[in-house]
C-alpha positions as CSV (number, residue, x, y, z in Angstrom):
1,X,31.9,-93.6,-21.9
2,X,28.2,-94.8,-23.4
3,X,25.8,-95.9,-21.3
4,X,24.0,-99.6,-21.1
5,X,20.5,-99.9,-22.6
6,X,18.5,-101.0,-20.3
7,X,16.2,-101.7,-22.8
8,X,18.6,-104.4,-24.4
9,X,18.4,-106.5,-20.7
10,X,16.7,-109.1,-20.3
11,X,14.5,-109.9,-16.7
12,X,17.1,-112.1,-15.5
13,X,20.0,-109.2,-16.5
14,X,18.4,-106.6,-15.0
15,X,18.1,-108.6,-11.9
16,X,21.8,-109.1,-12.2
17,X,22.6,-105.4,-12.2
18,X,20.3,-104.9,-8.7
19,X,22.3,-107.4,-7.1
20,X,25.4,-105.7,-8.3
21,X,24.0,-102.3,-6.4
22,X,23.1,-104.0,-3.6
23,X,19.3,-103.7,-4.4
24,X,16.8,-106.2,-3.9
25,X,16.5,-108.3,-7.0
26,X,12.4,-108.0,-7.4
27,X,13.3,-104.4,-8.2
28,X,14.1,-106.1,-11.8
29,X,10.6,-107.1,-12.5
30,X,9.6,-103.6,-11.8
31,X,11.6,-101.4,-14.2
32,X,11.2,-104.7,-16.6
33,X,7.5,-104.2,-16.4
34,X,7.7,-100.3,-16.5
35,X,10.1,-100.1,-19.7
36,X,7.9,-103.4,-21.3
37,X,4.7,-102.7,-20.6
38,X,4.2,-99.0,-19.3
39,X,6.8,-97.4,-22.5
40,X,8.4,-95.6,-20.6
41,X,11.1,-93.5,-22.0
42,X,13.9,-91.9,-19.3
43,X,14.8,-94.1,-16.4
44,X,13.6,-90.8,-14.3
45,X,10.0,-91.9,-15.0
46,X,10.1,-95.2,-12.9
47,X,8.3,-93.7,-10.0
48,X,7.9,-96.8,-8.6
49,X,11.9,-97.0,-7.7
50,X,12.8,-94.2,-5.0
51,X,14.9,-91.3,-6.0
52,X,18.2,-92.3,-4.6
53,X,17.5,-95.8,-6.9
54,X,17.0,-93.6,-10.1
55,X,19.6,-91.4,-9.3
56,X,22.2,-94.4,-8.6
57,X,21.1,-96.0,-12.1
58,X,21.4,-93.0,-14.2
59,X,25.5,-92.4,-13.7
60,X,25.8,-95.4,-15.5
61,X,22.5,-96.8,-17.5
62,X,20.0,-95.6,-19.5
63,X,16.7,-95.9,-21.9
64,X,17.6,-95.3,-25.0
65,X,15.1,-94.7,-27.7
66,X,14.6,-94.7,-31.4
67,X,13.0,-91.5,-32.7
68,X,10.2,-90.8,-35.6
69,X,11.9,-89.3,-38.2
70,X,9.1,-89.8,-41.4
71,X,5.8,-91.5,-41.3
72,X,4.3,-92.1,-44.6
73,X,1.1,-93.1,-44.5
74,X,-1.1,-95.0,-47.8
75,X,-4.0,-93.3,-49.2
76,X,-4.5,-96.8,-50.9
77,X,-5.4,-98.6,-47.3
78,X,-4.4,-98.4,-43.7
79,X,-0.9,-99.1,-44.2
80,X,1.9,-96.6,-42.6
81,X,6.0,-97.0,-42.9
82,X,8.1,-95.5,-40.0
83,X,11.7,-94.2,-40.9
84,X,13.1,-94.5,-37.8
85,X,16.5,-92.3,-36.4
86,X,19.2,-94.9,-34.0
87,X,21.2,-93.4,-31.3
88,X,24.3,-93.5,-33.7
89,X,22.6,-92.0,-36.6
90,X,21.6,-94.5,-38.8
91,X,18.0,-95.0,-40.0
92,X,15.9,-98.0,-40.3
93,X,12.4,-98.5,-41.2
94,X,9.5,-100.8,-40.2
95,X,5.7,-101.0,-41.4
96,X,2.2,-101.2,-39.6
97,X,-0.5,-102.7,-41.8
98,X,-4.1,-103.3,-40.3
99,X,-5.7,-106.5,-41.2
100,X,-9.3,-108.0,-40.0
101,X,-7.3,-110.2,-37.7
102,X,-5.8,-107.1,-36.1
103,X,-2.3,-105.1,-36.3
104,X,0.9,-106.2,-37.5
105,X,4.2,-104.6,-37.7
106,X,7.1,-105.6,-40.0
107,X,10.3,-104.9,-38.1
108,X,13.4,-104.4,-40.0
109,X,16.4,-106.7,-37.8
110,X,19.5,-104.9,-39.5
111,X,21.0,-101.6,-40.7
112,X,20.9,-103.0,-44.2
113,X,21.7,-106.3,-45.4
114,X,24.4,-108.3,-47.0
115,X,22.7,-111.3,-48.4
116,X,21.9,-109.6,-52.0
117,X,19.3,-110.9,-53.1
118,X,18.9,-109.1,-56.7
119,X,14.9,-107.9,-55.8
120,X,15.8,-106.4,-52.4
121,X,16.6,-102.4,-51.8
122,X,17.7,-102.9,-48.4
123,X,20.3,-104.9,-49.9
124,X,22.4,-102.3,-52.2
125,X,24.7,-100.5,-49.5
126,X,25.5,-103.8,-47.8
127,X,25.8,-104.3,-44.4
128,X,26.0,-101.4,-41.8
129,X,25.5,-103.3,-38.5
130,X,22.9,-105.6,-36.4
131,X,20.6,-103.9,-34.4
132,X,20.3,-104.8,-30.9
133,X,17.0,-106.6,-29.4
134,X,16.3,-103.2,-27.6
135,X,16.5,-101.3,-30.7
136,X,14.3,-104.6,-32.8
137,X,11.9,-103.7,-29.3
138,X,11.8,-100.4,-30.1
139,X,10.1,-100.5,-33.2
140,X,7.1,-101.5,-31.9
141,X,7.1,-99.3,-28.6
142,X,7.6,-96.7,-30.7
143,X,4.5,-97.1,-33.5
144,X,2.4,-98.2,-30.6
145,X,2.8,-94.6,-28.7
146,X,2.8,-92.9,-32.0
147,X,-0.5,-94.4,-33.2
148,X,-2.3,-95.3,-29.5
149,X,-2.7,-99.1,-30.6
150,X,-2.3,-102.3,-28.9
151,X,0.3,-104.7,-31.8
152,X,-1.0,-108.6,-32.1
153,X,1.0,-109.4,-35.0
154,X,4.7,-109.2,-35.4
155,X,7.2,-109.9,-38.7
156,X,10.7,-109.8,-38.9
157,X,10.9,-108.9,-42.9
158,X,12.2,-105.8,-43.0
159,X,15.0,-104.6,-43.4
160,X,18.0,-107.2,-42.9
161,X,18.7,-111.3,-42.4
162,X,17.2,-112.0,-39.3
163,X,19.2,-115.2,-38.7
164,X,22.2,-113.3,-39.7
165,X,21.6,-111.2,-36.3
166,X,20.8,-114.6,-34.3
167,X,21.5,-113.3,-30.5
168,X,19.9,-109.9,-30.9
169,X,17.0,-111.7,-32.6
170,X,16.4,-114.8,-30.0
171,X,17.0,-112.0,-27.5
172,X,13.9,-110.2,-29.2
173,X,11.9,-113.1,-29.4
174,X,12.2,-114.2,-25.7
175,X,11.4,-110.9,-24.9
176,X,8.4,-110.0,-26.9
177,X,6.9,-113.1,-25.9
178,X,7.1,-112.2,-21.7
179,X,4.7,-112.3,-19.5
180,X,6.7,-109.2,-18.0
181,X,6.5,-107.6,-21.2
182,X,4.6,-107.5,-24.0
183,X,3.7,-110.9,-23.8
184,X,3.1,-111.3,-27.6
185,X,2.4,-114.9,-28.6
186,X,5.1,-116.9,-30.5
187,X,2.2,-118.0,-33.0
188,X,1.5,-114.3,-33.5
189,X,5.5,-114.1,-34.6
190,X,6.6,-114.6,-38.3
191,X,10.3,-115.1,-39.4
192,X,11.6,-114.7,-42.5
193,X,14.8,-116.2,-43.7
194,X,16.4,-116.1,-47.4
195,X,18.0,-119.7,-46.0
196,X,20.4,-119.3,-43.7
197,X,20.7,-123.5,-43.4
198,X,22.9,-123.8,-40.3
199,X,20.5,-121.0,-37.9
200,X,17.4,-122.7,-39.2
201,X,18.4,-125.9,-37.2
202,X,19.4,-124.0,-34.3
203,X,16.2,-121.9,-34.2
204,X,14.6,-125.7,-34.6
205,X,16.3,-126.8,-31.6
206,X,15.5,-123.7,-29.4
207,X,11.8,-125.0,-29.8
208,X,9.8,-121.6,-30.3
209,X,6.9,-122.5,-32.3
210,X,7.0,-119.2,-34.5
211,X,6.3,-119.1,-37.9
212,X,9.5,-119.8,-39.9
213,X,9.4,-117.6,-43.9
214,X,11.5,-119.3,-46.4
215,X,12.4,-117.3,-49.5
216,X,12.5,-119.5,-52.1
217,X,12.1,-117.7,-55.6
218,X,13.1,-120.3,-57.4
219,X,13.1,-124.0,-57.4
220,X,15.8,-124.9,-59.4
221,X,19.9,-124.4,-58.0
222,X,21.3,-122.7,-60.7
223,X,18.5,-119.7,-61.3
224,X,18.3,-119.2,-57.7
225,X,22.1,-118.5,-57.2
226,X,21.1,-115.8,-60.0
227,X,18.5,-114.1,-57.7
228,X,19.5,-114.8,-54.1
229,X,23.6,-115.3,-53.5
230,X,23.3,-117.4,-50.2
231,X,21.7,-120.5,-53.0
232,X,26.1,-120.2,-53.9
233,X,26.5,-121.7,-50.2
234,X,23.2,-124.1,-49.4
235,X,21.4,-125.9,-52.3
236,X,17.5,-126.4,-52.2
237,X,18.4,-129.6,-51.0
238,X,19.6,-129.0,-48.0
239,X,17.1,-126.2,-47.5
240,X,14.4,-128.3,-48.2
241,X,16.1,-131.0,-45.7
242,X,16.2,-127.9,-42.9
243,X,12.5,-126.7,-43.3
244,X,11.3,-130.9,-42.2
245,X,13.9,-130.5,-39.6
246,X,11.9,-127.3,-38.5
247,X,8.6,-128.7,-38.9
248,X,9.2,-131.8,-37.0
249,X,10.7,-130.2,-33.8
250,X,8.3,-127.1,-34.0
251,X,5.0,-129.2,-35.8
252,X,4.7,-125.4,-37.4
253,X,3.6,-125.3,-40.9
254,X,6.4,-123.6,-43.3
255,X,5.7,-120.6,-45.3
256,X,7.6,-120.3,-48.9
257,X,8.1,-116.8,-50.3
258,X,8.2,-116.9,-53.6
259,X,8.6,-113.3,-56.0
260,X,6.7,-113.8,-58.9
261,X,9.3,-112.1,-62.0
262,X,8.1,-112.0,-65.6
263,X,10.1,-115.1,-67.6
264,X,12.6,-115.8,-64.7
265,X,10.3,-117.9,-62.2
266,X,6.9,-117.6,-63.4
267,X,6.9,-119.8,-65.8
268,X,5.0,-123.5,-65.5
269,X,7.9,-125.7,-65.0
270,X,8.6,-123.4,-62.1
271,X,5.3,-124.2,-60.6
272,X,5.7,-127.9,-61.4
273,X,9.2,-128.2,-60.0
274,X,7.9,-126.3,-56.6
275,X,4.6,-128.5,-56.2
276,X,7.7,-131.5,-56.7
277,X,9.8,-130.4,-54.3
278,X,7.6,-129.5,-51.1
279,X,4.7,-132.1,-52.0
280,X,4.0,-133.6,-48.1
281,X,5.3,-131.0,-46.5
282,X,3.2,-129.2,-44.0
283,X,3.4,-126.3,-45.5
284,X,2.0,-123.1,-47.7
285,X,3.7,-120.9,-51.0
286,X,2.9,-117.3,-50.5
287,X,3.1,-115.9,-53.7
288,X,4.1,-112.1,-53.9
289,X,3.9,-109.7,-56.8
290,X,7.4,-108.3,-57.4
291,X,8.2,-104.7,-55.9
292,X,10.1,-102.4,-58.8
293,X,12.8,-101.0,-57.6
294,X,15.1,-98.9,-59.9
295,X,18.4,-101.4,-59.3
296,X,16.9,-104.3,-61.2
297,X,15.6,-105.0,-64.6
298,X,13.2,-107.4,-63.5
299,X,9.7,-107.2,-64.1
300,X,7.1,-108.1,-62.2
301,X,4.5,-110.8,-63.5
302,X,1.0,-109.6,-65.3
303,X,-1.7,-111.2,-63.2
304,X,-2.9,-113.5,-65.6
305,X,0.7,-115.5,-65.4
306,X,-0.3,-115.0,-61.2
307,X,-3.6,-116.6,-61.0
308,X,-1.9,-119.6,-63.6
309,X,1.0,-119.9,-61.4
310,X,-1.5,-120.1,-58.1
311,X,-4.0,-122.7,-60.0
312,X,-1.2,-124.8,-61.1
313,X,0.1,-125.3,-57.3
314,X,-3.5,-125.6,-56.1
315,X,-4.4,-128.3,-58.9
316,X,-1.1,-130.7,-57.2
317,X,-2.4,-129.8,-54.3
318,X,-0.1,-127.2,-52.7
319,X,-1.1,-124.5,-50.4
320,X,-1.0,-121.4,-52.4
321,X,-2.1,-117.5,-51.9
322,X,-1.2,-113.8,-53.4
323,X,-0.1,-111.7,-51.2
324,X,-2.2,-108.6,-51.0
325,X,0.2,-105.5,-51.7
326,X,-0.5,-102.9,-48.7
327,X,1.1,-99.6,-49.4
328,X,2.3,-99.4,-52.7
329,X,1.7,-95.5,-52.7
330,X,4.4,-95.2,-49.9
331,X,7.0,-98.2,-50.8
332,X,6.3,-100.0,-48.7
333,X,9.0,-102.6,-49.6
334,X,11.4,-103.3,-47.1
335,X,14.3,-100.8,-48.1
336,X,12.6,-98.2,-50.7
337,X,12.0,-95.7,-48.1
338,X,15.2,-95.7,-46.7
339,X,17.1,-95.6,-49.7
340,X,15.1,-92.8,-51.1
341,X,15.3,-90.6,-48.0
342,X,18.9,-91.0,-48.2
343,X,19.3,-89.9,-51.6
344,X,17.0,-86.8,-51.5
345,X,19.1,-86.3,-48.3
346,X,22.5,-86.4,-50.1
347,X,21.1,-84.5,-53.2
């Protein structure tokens, strides 16, 4: 029989299992804070608990941790990309990039994914299974031992639907955000969905003022279904209808994703159509250059369409950026890695 993650419990759970050892509950807060803050890896390192304590735990709880298996890190900038090794084998991957703002990590959320969209890598195989909030945790522990840093930034657009794991994810988010823990600021906390409708109201309604990521990629029904299969089940309509929903319970500003391919959505009825549909909106289109990946024939858009496709936004006066790409030496896009290990592995 496996043993529970104590890195997967919440304060309040923890508490629960001291009280069903006839311990004193305030014992929670202290393994909360050792695990949380201190990163400590085997239940035996909680010097603070006695002896008998640790030895009582151990029959039937544990730590559990990820493990390094490849870092990767850009000669191009500061970027790195983490494969990471779960308990059961599978591998996941997430990505630190410094900024002048300080250090963000993108934090994959699945093994895989099974929303499809036609761009993505980490889409291909499907769906393996959700990761658990200790293992979403884990990422970050991880990279912060690894590299000696201190994270301020955190993104859930790795690897995997995010609102397609909603407990482990909420879990995650409540916990980063403790004053036991981490205590990681919900405005320091990006989400990104490819529009999971139904979850984007129930985050609304949870009333964590994160910032939510739309993937849009294109503003008209029919060539989105083309590019991201989830457009099949909710139509820009409703999406749009969600994201005010959002921005009125949260008063959080919106950010659009939107993959810039060559004659599919670059073109200047695209931008129109966007500036038409979000106009009033508090809200901002991130525009990203597209990541080549072998399982597509799209191509990404010359820079020239780029800046057109930006000035155009800016000129109806919609928020508009480029991404900056950060490791493009090490592909860095959510999914390459991973798939590339695992085919040299098989080979």
């Amino acid at each position: 029989m496996s043993k529970i993650n104590l890195k997967d419990k919440t304060l309040s759970e923890l508490e629960d299992i001291f009280i069903s050892l006839n311990e004193k509950s305030f014992r929670a807060k202290q393994m909360y804070k050792w695990i949380h803050q201190k990163n400590i890896s085997f239940i035996s390192d909680i010097t603070v608990l006695s002896k008998d304590l640790r030895d009582k735990l151990e029959k039937d709880y544990e730590i559990s941790n990820i493990t390094i298996l490849k870092r990767l890190d850009s000669k191009c900038d500061k970027t790195k990309k983490y494969l990471f090794l779960l308990k059961d084998k599978n591998i996941i991957e997430s990505v630190m990039m410094k900024h002048k703002h300080g250090v963000t990590l993108c934090l994959s959320t699945q093994v895989g994914c099974r929303m499809g969209c036609e761009f993505c890598a980490s889409t291909k195989e499907g769906l393996i299974r959700n990761l658990t909030a200790g293992e979403i945790l884990d990422q970050v522990y991880q990279i912060e031992r690894d590299l000696n840093i201190n994270v301020s930034n955190i993104v859930l657009m790795g690897s995997g639907e995010p609102l397609d794991n909603y407990e482990n994810v909420l879990k995650f988010l409540k916990m980063i955000n403790s004053k036991e823990g981490h205590n990681i600021g919900f405005r320091h906390i990006t989400l990104s969905t490819c529009g999971v409708v139904g979850k984007i109201y129930e985050l609304a309604n949870e009333n964590i003022p994160i910032t939510l990521s739309i993937s849009l990629h294109s503003p008209f029904n029919d060539e989105r279904k083309k590019i991201i299969p989830i457009a099949k089940k909710y139509n820009i309509e409703e999406l749009i209808n969600a994201c005010k929903y959002y921005i009125q319970k949260t008063n959080r500003r919106i950010s659009f994703e939107y993959t810039l391919i060559e004659g599919v959505n670059d073109r200047k009825k695209d931008a129109n159509k966007i500036a038409e549909i979000i106009s009033g909106l508090l809200a901002h289109v991130n525009l990203i250059p597209l990541n080549d990946i072998k399982e597509t024939n799209f191509n990404k858009s010359n820079n020239e369409n780029v800046v057109k496709f930006k000035n155009i936004l800016l000129d109806k006066g919609i928020n508009a950026t480029v991404r900056k790409e950060k490791g493009s030496d090490i592909n860095a896009a959510c999914g390459q890695l991973r798939r590339d290990y695992l085919r040299n592995k098989d080979n």
